[in-house]
N, CA, C and O of each residue as an XYZ file, in Angstrom:
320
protein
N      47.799    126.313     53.698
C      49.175    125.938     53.556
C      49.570    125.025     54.718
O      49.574    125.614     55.799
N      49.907    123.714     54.761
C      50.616    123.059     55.388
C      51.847    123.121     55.967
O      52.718    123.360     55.130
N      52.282    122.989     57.161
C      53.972    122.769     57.232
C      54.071    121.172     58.010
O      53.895    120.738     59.148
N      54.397    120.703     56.887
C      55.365    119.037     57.503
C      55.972    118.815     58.930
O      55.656    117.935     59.730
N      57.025    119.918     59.095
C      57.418    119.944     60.123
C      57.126    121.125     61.789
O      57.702    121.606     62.764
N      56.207    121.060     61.299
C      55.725    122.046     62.691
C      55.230    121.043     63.208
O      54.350    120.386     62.651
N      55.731    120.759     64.391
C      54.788    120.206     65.646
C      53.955    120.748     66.565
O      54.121    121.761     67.246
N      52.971    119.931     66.527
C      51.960    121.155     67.498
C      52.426    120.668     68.988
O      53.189    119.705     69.068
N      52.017    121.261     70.038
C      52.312    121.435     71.238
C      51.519    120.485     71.776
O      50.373    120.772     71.430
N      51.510    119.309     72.572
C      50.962    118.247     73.052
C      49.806    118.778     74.429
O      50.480    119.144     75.392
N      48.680    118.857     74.624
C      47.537    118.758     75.249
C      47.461    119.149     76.701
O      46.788    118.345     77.345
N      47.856    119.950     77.270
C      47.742    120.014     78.489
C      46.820    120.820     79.515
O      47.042    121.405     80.575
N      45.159    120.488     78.367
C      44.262    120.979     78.733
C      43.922    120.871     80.433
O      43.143    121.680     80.938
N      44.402    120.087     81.035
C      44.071    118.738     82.170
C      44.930    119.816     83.755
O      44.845    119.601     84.964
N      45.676    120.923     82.989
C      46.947    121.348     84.319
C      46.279    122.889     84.494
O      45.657    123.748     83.871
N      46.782    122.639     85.601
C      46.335    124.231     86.080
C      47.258    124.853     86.891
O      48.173    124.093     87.204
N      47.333    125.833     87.288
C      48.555    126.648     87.344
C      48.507    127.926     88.214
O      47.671    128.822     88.098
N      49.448    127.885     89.036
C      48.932    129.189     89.856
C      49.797    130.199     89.287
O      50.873    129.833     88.813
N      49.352    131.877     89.263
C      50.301    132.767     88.838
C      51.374    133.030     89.283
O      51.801    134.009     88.671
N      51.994    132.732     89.947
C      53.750    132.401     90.307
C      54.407    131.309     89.077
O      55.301    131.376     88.233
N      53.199    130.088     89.615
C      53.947    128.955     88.722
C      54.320    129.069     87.134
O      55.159    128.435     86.496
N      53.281    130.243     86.649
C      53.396    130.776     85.297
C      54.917    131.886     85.240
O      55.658    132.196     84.307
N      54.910    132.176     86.405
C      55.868    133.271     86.382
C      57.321    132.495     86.494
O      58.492    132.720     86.187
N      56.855    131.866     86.868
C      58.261    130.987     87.363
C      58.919    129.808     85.576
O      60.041    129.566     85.132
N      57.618    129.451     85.151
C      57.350    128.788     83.941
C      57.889    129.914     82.829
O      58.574    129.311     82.003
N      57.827    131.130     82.568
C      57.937    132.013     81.982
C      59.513    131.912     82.115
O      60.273    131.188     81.472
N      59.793    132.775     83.062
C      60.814    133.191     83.579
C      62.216    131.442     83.004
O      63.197    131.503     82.263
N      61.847    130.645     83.485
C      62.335    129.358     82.636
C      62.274    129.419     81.148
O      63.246    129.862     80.536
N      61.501    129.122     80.691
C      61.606    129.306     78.979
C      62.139    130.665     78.285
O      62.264    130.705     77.061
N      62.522    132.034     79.287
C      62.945    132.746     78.871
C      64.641    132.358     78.794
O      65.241    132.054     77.762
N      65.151    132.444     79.990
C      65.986    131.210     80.363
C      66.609    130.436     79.379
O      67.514    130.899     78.685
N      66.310    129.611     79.297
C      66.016    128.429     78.376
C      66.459    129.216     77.108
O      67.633    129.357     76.767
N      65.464    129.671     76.507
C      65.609    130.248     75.082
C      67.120    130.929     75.102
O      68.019    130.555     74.349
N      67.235    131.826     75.933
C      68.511    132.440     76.078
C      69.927    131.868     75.882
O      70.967    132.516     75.999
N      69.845    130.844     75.634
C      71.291    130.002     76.134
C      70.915    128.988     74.754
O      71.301    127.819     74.727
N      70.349    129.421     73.960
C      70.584    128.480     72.372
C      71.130    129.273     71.413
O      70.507    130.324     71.268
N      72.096    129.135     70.694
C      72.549    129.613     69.385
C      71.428    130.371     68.456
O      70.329    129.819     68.401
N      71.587    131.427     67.819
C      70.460    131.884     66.920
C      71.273    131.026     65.768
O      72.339    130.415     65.683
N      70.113    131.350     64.913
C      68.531    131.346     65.083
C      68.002    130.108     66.101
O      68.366    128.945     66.268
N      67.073    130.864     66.626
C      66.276    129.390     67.620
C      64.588    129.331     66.971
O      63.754    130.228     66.851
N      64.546    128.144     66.699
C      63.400    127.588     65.968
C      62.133    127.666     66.777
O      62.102    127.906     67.984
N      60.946    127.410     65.900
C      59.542    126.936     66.735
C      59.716    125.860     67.267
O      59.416    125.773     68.457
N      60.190    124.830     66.653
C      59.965    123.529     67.145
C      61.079    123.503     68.327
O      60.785    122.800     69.293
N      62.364    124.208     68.366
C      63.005    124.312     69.635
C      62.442    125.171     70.594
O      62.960    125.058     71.705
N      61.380    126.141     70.482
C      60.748    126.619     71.714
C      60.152    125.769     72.087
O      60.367    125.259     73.186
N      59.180    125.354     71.230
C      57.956    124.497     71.408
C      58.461    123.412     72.472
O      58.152    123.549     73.656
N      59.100    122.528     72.119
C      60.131    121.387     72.890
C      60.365    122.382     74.405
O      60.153    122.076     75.578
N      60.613    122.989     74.115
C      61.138    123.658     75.738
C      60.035    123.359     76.633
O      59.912    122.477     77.482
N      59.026    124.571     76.139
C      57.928    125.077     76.664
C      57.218    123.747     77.279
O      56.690    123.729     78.391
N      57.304    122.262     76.094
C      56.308    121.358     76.392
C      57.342    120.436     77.602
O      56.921    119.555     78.352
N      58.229    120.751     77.548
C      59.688    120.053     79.503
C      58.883    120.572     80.245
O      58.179    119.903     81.000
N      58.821    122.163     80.153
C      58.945    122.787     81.147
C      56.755    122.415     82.058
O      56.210    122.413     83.162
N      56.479    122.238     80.910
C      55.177    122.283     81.292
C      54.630    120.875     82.111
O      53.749    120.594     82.923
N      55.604    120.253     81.450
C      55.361    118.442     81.436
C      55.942    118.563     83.219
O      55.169    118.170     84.092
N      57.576    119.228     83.682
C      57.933    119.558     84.802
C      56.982    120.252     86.089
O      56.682    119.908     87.232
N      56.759    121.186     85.382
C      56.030    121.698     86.185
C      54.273    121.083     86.530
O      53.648    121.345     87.558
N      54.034    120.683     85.984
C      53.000    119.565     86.133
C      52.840    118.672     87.032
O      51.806    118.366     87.625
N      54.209    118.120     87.162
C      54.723    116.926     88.571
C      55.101    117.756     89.472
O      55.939    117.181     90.167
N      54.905    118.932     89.871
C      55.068    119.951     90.826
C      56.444    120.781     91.282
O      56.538    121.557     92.233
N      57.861    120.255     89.990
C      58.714    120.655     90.121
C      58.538    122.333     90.264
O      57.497    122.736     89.746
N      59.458    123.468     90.936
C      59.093    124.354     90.929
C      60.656    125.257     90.937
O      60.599    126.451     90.644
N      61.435    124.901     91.133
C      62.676    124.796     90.761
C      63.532    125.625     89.698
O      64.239    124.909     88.989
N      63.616    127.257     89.404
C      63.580    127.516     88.094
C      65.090    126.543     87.546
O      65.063    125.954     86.465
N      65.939    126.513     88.169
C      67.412    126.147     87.695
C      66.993    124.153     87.469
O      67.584    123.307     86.798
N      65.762    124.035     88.359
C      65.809    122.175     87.210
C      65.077    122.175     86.242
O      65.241    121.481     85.238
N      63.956    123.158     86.487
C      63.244    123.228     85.065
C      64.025    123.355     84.062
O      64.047    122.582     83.104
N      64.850    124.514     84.231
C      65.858    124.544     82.999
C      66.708    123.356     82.575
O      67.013    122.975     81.445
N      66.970    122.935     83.615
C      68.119    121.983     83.397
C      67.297    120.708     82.236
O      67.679    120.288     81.143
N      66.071    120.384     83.045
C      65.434    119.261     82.337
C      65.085    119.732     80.855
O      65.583    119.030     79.975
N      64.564    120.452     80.579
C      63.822    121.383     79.774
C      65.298    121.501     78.438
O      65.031    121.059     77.321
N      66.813    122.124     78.689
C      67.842    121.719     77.722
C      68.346    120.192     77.761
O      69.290    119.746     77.108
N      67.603    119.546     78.573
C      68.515    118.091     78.369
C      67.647    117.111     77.803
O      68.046    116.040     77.346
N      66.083    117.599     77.844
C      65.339    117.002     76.884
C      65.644    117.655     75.572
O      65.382    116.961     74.590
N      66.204    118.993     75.320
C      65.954    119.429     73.893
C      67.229    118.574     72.918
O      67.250    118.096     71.784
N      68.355    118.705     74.196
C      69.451    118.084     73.826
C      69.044    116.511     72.803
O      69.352    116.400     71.616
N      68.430    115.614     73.481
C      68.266    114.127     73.281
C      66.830    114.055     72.489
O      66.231    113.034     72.151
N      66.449    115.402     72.290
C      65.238    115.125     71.408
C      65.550    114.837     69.877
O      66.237    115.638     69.245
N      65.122    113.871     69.379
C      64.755    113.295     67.957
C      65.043    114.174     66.928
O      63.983    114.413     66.350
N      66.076    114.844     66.357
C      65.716    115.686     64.697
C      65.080    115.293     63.548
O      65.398    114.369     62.801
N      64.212    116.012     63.460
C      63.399    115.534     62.007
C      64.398    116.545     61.042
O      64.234    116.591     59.822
């Protein structure tokens, strides 16, 4: 079975991560999720998760900008 609109999560075989930074990454997308209207979608986690990862990647560590970046990309992201 296919779904059209599921996006898969973009590649970030390449990052590595110390267990804080996961905790801290966690602790953000929990965050994050918290502060959207239900129902909250896959493709609106997904979008989070892939800010927060893309953020934390460039070494932001920040839980309150992760978040910040992380709803202001979901904000200006594209609706299919």
């Amino acid at each position: 079975m296919r779904f059209p609109s599921l996006q898969l999560m973009k590649d970030f075989s390449d990052a590595a991560f110390s267990p804080e930074m996961i905790e801290i990454m966690t602790a953000t997308l929990e965050a994050s999720i918290a502060t959207l209207p239900h129902p909250v979608s896959f493709a609106q986690v997904n979008l989070l998760a892939e800010s927060i990862l893309r953020a934390a990647n460039a070494d932001e560590q920040d839980v309150a900008v992760l978040q910040r970046l992380a709803l202001l990309e979901l904000q200006i992201a594209p609706r299919s």
